[in-house]
N, CA, C and O atoms as a GROMACS GRO file, in nm:
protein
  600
    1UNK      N    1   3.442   4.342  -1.149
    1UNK     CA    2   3.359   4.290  -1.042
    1UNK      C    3   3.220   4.262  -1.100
    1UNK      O    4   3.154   4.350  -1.157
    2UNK      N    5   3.171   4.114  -1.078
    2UNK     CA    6   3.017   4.109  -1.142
    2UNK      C    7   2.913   4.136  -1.075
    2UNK      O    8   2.939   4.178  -0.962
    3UNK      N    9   2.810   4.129  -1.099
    3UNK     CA   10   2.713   4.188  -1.037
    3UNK      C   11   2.683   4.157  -0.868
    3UNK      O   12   2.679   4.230  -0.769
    4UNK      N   13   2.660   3.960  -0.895
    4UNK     CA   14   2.693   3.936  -0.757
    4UNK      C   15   2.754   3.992  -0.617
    4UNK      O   16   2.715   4.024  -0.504
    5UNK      N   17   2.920   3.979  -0.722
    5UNK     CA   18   2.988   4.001  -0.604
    5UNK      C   19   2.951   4.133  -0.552
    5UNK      O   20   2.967   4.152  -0.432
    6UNK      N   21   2.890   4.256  -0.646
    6UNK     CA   22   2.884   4.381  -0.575
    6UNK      C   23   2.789   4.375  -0.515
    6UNK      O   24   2.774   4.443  -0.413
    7UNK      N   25   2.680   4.277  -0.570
    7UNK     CA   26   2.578   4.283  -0.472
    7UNK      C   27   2.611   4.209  -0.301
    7UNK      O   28   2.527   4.224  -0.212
    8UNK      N   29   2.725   4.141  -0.279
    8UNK     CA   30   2.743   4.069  -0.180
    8UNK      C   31   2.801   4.196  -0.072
    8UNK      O   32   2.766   4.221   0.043
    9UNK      N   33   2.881   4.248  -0.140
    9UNK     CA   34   2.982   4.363  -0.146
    9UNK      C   35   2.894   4.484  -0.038
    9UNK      O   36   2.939   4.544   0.060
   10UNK      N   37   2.787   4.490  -0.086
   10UNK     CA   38   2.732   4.597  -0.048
   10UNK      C   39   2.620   4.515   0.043
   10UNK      O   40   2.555   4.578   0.126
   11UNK      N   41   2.606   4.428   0.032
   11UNK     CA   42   2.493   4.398   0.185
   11UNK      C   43   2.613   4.341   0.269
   11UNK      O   44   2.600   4.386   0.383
   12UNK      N   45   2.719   4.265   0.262
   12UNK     CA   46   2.785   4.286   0.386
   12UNK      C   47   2.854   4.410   0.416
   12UNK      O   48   2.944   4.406   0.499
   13UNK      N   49   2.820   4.531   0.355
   13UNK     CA   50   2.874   4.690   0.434
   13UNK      C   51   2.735   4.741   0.497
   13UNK      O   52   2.724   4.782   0.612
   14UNK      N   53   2.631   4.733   0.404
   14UNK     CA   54   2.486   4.736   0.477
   14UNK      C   55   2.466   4.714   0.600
   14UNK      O   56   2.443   4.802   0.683
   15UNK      N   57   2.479   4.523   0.637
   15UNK     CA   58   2.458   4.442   0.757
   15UNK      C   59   2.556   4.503   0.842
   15UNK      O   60   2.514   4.528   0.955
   16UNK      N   61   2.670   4.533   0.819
   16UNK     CA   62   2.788   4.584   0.920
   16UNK      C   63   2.771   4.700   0.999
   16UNK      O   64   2.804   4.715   1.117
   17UNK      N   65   2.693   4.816   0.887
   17UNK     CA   66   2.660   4.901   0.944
   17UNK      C   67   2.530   4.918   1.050
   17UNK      O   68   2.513   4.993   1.146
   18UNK      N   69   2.464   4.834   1.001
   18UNK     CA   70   2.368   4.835   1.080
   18UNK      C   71   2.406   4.782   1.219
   18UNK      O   72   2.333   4.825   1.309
   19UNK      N   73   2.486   4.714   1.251
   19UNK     CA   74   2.538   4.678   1.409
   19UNK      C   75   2.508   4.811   1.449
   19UNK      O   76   2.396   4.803   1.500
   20UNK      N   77   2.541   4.911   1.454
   20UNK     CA   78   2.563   5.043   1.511
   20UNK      C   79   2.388   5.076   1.565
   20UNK      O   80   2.352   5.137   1.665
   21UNK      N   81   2.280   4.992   1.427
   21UNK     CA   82   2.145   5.032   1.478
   21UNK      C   83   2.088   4.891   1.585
   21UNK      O   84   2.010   4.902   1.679
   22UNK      N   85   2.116   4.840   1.565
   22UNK     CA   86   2.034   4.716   1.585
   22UNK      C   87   2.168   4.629   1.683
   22UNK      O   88   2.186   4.508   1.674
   23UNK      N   89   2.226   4.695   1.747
   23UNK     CA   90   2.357   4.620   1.869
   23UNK      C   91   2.356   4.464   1.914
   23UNK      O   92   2.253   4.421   1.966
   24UNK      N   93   2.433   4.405   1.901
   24UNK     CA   94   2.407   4.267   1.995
   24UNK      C   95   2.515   4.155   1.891
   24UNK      O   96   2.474   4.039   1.891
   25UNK      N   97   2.617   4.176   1.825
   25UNK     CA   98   2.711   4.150   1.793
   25UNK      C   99   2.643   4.025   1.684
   25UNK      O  100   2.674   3.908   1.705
   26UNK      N  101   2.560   4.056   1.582
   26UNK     CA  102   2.473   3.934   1.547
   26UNK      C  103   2.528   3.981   1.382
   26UNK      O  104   2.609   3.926   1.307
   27UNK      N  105   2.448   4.102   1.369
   27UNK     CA  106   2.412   4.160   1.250
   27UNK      C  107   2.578   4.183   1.159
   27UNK      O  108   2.602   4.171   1.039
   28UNK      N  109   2.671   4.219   1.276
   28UNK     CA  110   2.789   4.236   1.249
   28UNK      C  111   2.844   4.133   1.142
   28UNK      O  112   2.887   4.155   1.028
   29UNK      N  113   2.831   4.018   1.212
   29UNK     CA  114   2.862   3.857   1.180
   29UNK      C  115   2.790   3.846   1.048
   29UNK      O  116   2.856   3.794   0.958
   30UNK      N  117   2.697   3.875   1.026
   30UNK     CA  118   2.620   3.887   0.892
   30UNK      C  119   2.698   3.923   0.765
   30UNK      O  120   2.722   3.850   0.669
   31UNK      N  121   2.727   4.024   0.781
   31UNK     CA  122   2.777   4.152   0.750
   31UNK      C  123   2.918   4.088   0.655
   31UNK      O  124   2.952   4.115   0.540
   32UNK      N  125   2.988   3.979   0.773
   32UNK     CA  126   3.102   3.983   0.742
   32UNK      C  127   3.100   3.871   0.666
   32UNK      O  128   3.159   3.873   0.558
   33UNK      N  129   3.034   3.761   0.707
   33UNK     CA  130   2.990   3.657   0.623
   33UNK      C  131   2.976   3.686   0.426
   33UNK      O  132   3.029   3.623   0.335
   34UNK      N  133   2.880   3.810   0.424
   34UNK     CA  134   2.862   3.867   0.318
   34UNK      C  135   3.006   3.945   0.254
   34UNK      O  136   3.023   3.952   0.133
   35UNK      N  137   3.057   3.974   0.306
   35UNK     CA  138   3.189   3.996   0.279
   35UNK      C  139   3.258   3.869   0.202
   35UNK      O  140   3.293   3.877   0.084
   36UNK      N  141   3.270   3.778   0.262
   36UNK     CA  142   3.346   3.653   0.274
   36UNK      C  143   3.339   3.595   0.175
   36UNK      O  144   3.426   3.529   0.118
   37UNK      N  145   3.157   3.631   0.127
   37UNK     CA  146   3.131   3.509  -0.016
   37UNK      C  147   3.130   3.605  -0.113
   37UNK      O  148   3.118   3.565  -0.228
   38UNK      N  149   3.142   3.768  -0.086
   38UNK     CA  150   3.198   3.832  -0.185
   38UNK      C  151   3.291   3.859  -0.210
   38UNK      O  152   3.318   3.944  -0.295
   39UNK      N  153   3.396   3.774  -0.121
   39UNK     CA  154   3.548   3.761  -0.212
   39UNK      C  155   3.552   3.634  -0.236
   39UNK      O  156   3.641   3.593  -0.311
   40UNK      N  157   3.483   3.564  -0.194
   40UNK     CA  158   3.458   3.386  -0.303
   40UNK      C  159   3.421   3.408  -0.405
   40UNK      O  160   3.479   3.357  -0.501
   41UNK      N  161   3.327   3.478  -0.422
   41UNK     CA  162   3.295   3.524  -0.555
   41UNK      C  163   3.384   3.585  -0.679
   41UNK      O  164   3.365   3.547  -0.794
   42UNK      N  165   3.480   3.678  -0.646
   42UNK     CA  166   3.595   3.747  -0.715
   42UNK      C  167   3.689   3.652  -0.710
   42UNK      O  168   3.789   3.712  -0.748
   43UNK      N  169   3.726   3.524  -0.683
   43UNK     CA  170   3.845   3.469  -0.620
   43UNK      C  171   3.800   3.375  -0.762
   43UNK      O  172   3.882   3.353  -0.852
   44UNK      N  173   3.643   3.321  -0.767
   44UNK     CA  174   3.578   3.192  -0.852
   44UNK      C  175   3.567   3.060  -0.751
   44UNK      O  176   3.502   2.964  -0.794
   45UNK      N  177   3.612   3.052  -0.650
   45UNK     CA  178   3.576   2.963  -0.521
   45UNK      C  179   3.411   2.933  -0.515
   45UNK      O  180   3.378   2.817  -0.491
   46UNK      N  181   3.333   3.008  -0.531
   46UNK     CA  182   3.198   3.016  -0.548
   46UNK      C  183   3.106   3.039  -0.665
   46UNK      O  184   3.044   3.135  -0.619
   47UNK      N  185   3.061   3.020  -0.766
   47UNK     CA  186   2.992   3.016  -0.845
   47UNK      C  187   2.811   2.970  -0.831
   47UNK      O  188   2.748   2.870  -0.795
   48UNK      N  189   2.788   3.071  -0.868
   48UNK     CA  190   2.624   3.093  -0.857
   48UNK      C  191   2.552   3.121  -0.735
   48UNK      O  192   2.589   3.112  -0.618
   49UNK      N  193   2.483   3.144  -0.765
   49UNK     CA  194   2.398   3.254  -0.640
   49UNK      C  195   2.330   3.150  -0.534
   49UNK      O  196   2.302   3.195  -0.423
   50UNK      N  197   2.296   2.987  -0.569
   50UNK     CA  198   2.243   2.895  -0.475
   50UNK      C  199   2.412   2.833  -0.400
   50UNK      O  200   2.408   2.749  -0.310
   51UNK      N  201   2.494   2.866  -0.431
   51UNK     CA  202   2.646   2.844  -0.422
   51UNK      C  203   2.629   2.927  -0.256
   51UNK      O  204   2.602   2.884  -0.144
   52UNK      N  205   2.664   3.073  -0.314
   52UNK     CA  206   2.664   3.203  -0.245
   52UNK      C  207   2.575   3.181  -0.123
   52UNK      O  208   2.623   3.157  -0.012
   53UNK      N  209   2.420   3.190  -0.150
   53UNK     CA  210   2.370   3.199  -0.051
   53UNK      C  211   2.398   3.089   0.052
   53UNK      O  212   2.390   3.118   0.172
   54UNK      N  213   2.434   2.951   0.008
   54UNK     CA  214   2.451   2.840   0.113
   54UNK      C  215   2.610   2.878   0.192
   54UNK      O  216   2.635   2.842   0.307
   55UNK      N  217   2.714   2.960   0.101
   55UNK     CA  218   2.815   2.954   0.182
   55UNK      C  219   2.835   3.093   0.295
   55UNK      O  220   2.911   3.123   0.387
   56UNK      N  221   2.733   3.142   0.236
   56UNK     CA  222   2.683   3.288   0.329
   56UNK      C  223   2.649   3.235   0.440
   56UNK      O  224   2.721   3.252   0.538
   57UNK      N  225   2.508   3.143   0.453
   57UNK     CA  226   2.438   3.080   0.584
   57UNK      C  227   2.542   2.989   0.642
   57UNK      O  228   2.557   3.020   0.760
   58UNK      N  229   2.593   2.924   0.620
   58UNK     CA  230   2.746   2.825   0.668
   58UNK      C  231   2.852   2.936   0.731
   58UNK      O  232   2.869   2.946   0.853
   59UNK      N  233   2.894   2.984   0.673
   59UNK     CA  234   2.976   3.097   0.726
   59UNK      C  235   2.933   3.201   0.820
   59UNK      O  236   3.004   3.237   0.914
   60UNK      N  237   2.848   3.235   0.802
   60UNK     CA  238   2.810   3.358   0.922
   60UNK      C  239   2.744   3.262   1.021
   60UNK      O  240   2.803   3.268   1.129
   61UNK      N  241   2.670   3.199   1.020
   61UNK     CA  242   2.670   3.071   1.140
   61UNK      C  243   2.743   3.073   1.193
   61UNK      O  244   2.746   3.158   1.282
   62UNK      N  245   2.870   2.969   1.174
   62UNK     CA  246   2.977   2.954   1.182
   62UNK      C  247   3.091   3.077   1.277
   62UNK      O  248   3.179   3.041   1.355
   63UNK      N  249   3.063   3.188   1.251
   63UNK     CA  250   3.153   3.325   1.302
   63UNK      C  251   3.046   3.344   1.444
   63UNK      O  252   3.085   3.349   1.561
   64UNK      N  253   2.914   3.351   1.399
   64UNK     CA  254   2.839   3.373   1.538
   64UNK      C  255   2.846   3.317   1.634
   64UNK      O  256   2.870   3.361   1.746
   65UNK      N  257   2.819   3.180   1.590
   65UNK     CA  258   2.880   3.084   1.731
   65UNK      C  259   3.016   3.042   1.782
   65UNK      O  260   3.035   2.975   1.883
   66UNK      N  261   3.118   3.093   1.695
   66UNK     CA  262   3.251   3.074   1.736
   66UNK      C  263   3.315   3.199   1.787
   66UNK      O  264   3.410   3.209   1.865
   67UNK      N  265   3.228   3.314   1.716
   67UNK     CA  266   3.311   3.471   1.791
   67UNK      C  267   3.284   3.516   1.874
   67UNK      O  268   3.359   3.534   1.971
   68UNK      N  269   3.110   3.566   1.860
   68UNK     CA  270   3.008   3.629   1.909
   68UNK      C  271   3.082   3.669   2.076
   68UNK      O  272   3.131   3.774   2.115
   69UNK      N  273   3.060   3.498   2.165
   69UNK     CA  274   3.102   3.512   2.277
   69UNK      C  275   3.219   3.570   2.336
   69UNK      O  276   3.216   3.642   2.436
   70UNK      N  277   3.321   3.539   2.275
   70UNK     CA  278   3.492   3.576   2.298
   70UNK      C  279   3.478   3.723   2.248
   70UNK      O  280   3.578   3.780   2.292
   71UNK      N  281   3.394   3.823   2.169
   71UNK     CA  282   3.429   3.924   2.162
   71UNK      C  283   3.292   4.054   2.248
   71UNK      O  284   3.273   4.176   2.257
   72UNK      N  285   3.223   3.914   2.297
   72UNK     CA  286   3.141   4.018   2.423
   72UNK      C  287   3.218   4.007   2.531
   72UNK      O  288   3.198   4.096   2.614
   73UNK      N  289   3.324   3.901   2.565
   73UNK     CA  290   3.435   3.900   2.684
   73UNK      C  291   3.501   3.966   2.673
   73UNK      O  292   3.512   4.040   2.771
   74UNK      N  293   3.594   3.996   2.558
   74UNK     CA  294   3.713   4.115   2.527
   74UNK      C  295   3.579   4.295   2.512
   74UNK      O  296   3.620   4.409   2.498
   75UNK      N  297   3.475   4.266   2.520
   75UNK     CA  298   3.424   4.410   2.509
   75UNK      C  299   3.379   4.492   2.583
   75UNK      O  300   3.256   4.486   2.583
   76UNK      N  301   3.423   4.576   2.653
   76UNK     CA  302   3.446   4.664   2.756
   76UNK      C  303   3.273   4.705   2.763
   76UNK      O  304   3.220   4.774   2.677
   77UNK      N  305   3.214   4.658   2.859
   77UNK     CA  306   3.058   4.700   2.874
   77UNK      C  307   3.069   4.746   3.003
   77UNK      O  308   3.155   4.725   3.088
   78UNK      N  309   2.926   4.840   3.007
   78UNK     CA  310   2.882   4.883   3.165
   78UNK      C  311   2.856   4.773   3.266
   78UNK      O  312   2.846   4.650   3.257
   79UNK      N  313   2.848   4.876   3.382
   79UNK     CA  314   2.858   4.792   3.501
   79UNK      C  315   2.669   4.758   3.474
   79UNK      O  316   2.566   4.823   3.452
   80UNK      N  317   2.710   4.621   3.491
   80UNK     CA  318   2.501   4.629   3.506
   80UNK      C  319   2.462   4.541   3.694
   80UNK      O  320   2.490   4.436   3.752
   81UNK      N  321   2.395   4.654   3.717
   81UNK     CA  322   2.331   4.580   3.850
   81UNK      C  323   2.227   4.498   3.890
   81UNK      O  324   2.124   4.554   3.852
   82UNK      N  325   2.198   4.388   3.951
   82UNK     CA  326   2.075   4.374   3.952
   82UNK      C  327   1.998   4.397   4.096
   82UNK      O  328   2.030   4.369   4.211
   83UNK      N  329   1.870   4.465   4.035
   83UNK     CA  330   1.825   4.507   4.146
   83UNK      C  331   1.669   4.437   4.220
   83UNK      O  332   1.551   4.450   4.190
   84UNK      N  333   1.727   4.373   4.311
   84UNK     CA  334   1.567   4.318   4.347
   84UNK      C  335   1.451   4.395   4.434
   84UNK      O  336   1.458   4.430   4.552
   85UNK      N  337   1.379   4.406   4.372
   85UNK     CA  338   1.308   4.556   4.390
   85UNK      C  339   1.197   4.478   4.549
   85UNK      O  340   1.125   4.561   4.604
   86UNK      N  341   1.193   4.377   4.588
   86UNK     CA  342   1.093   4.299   4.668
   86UNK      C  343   1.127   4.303   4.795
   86UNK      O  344   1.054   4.306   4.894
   87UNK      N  345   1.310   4.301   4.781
   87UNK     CA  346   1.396   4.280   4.894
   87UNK      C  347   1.372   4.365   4.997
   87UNK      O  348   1.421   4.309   5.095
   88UNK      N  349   1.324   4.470   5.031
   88UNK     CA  350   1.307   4.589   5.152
   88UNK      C  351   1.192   4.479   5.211
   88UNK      O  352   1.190   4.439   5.327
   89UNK      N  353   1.077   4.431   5.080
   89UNK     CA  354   0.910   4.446   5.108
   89UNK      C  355   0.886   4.559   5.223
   89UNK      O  356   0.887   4.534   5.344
   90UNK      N  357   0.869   4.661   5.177
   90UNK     CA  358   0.840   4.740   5.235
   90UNK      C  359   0.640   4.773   5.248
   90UNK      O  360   0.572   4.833   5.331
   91UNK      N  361   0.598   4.683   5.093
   91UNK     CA  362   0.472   4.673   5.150
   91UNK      C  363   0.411   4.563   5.240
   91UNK      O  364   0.289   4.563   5.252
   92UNK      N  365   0.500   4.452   5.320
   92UNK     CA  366   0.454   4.375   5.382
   92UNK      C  367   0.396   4.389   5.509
   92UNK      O  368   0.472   4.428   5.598
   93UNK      N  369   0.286   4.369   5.537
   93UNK     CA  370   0.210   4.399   5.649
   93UNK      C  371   0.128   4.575   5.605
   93UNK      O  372   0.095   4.665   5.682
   94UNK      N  373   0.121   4.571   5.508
   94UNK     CA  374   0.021   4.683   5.504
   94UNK      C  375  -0.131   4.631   5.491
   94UNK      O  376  -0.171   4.515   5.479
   95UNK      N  377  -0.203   4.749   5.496
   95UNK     CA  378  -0.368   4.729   5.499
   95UNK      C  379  -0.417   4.760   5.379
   95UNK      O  380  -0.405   4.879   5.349
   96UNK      N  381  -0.480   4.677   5.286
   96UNK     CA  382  -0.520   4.727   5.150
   96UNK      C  383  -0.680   4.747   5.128
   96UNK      O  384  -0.731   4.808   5.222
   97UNK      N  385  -0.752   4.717   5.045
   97UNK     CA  386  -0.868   4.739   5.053
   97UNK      C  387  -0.891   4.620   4.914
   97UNK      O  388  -0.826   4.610   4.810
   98UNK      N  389  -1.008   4.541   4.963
   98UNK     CA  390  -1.064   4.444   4.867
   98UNK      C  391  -1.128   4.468   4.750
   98UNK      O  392  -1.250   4.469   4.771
   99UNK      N  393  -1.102   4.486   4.645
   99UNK     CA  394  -1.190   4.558   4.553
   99UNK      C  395  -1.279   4.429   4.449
   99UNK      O  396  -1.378   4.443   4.378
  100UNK      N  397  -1.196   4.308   4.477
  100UNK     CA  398  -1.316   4.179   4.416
  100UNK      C  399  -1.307   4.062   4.533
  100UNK      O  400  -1.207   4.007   4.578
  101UNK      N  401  -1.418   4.045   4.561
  101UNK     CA  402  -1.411   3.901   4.689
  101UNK      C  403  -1.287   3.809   4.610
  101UNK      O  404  -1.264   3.778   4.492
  102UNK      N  405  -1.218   3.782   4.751
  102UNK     CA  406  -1.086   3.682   4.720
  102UNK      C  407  -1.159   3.567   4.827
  102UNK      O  408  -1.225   3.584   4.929
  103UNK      N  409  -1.114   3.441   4.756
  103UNK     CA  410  -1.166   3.314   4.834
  103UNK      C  411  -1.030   3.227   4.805
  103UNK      O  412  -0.947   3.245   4.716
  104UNK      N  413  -1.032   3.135   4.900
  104UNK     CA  414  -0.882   3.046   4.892
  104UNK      C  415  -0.901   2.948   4.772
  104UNK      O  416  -0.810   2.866   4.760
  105UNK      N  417  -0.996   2.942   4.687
  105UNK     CA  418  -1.000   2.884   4.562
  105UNK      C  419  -1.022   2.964   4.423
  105UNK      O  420  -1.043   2.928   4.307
  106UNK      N  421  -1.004   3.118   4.498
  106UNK     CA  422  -1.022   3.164   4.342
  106UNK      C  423  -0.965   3.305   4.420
  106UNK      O  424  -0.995   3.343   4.534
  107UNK      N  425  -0.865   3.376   4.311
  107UNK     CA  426  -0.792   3.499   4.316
  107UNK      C  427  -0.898   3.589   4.285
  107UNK      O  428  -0.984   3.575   4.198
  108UNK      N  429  -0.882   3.682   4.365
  108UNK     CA  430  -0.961   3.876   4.387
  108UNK      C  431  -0.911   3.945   4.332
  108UNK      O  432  -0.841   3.900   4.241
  109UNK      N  433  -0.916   4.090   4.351
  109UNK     CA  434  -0.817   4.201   4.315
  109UNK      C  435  -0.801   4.287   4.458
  109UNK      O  436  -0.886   4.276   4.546
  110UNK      N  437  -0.694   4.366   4.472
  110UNK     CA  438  -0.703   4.447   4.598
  110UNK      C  439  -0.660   4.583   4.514
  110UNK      O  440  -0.636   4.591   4.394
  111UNK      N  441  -0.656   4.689   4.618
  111UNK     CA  442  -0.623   4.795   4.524
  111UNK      C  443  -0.491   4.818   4.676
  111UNK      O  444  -0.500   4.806   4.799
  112UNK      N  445  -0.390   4.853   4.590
  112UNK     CA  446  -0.246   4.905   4.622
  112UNK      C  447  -0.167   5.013   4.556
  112UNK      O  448  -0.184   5.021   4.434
  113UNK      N  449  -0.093   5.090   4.605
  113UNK     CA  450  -0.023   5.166   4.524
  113UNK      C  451  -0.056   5.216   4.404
  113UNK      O  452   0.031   5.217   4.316
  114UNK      N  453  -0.203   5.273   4.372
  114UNK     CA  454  -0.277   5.332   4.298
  114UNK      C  455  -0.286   5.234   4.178
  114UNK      O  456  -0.286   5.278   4.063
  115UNK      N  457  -0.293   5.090   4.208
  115UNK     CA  458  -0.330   5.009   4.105
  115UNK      C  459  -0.405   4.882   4.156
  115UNK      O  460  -0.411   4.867   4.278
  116UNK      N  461  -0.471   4.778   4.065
  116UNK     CA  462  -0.534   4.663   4.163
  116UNK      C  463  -0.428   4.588   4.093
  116UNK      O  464  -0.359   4.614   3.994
  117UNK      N  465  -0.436   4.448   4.204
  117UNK     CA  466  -0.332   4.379   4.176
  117UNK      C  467  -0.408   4.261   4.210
  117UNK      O  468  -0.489   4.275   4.302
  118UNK      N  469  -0.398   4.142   4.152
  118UNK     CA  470  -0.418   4.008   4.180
  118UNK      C  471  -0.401   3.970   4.314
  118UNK      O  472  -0.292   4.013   4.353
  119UNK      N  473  -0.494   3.871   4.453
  119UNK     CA  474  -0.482   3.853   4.550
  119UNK      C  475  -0.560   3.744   4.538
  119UNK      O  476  -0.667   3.739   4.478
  120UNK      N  477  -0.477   3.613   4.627
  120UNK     CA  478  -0.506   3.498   4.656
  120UNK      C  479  -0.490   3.483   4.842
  120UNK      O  480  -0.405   3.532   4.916
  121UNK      N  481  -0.605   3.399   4.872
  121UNK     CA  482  -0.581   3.364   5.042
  121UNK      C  483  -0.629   3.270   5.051
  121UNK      O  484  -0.732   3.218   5.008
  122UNK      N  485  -0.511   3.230   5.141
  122UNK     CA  486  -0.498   3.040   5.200
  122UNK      C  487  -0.572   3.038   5.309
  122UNK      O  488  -0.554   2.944   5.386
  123UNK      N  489  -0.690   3.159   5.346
  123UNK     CA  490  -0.750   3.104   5.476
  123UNK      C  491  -0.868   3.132   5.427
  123UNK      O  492  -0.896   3.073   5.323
  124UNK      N  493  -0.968   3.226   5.482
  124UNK     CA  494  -1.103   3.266   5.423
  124UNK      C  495  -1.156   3.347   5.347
  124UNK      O  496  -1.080   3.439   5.318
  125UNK      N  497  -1.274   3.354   5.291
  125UNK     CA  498  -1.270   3.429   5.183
  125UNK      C  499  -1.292   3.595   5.257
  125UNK      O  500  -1.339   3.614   5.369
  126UNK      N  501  -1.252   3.684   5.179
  126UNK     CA  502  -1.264   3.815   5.182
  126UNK      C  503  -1.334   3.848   5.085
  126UNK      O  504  -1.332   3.814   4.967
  127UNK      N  505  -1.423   3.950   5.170
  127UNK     CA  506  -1.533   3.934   5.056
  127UNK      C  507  -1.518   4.150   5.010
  127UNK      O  508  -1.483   4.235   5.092
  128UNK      N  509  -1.549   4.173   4.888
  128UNK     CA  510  -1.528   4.288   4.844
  128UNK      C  511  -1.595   4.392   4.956
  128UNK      O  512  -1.696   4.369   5.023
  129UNK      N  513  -1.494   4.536   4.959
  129UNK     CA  514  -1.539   4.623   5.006
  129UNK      C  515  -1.462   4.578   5.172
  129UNK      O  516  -1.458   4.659   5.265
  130UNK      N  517  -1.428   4.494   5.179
  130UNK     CA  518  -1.334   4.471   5.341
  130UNK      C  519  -1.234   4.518   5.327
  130UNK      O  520  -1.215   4.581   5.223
  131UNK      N  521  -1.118   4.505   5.433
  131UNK     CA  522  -0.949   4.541   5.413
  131UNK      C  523  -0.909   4.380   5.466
  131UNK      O  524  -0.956   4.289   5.533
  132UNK      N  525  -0.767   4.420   5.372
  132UNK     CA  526  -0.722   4.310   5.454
  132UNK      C  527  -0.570   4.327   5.433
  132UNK      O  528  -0.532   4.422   5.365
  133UNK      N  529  -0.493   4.252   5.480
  133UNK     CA  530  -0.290   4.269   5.523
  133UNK      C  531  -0.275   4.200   5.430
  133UNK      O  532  -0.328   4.090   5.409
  134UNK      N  533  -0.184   4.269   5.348
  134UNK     CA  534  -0.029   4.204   5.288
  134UNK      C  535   0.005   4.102   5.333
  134UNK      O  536   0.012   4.117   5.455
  135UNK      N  537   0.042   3.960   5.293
  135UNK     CA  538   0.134   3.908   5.382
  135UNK      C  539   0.220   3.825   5.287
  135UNK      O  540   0.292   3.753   5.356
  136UNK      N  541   0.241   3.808   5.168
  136UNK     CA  542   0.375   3.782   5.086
  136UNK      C  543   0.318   3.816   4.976
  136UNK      O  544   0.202   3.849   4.952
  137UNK      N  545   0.465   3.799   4.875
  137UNK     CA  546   0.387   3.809   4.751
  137UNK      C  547   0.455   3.683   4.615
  137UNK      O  548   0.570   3.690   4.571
  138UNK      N  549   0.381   3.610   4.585
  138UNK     CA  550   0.402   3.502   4.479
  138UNK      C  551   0.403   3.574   4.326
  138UNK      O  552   0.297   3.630   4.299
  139UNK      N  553   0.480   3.579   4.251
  139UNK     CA  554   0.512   3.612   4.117
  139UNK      C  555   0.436   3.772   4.122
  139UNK      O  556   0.471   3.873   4.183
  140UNK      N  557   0.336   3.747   4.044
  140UNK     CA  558   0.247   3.884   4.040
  140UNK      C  559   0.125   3.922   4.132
  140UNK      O  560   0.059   4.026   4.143
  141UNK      N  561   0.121   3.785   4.203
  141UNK     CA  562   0.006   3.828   4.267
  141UNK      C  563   0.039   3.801   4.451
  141UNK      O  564   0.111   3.714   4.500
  142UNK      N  565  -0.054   3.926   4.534
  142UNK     CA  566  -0.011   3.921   4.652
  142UNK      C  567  -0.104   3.824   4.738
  142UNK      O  568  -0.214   3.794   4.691
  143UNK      N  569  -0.061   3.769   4.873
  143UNK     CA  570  -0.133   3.652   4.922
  143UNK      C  571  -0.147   3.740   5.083
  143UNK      O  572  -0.060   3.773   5.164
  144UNK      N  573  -0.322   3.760   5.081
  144UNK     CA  574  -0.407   3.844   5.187
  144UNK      C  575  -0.452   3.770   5.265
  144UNK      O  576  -0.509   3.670   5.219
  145UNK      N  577  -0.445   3.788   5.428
  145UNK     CA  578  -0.468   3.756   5.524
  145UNK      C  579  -0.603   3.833   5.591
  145UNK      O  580  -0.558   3.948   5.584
  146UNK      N  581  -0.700   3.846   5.635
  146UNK     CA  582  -0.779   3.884   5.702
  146UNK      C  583  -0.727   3.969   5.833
  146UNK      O  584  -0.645   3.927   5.916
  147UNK      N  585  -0.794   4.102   5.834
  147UNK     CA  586  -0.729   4.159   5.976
  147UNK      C  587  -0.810   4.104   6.082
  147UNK      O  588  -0.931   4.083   6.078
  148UNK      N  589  -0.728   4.084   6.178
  148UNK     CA  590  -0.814   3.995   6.302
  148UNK      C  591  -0.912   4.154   6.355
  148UNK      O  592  -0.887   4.274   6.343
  149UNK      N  593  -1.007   4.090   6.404
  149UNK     CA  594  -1.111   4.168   6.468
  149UNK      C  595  -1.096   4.191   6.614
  149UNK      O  596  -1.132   4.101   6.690
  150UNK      N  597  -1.060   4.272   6.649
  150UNK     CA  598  -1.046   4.323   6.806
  150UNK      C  599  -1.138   4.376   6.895
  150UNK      O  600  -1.103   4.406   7.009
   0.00000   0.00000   0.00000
């Protein structure tokens, strides 16, 4: 066995093993690729190391996009749920407190749930140190309504 091939030899047992650290059916494919051109190598199918490395990148390509998928289908994984954490809104219609003037052309901060959070309003400005209601919430930031005055 020449040097090559042991060197091929041993980074596709390397790459293989490492699936076990680094999961996601990628590294595996690597692994085996390196295998592949280290029996091209012992066979004489391959000659020289600019040989090797091009039939390494061709080949493990090649296994990733043709296996990868069909053996995350045959692979027995957990149940995964998804959970939309917004769906109760259980903070909708609460009373928060203004901690930077919010104006309908420029986002504030409010303080909520022991953090401030970005707040935009489509009606008037709120100016710091007021309260004001929940009333939806867009990506990260929540959209404040003024409490009517009674």
């Amino acid at each position: 066995m020449s040097g090559w091939t042991l060197f091929w030899t041993l980074l596709g047992l390397i790459l293989m093993l490492l699936e076990f650290v680094l999961p996601g059916l990628v590294v595996i494919f690597l692994g085996f690729g390196a295998l592949l051109v280290s029996l091209g190598l012992y066979a004489g199918w391959i000659e020289g190391w600019m040989q090797a490395l091009l039939s390494w990148f061709v080949v493990s390509t090649l296994l990733v996009l043709m296996l990868r998928e069909l053996l995350l289908k045959l692979a027995p994984t957990g149940e995964v749920s998804k959970v939309e954490l917004d769906r109760d809104q259980d903070w909708q219609g609460q009373v928060v407190a203004v901690v930077e003037e919010i104006s309908p052309g420029a986002p504030g901060r409010i303080s909520f749930q022991d953090s401030t959070w970005t707040a935009i309003s489509e009606g008037e400005t709120i100016p710091q140190g007021a309260r004001a209601q929940l009333l939806e919430k867009r990506g990260m930031a929540f959209v404040v309504g003024v409490i009517s005055k009674k």
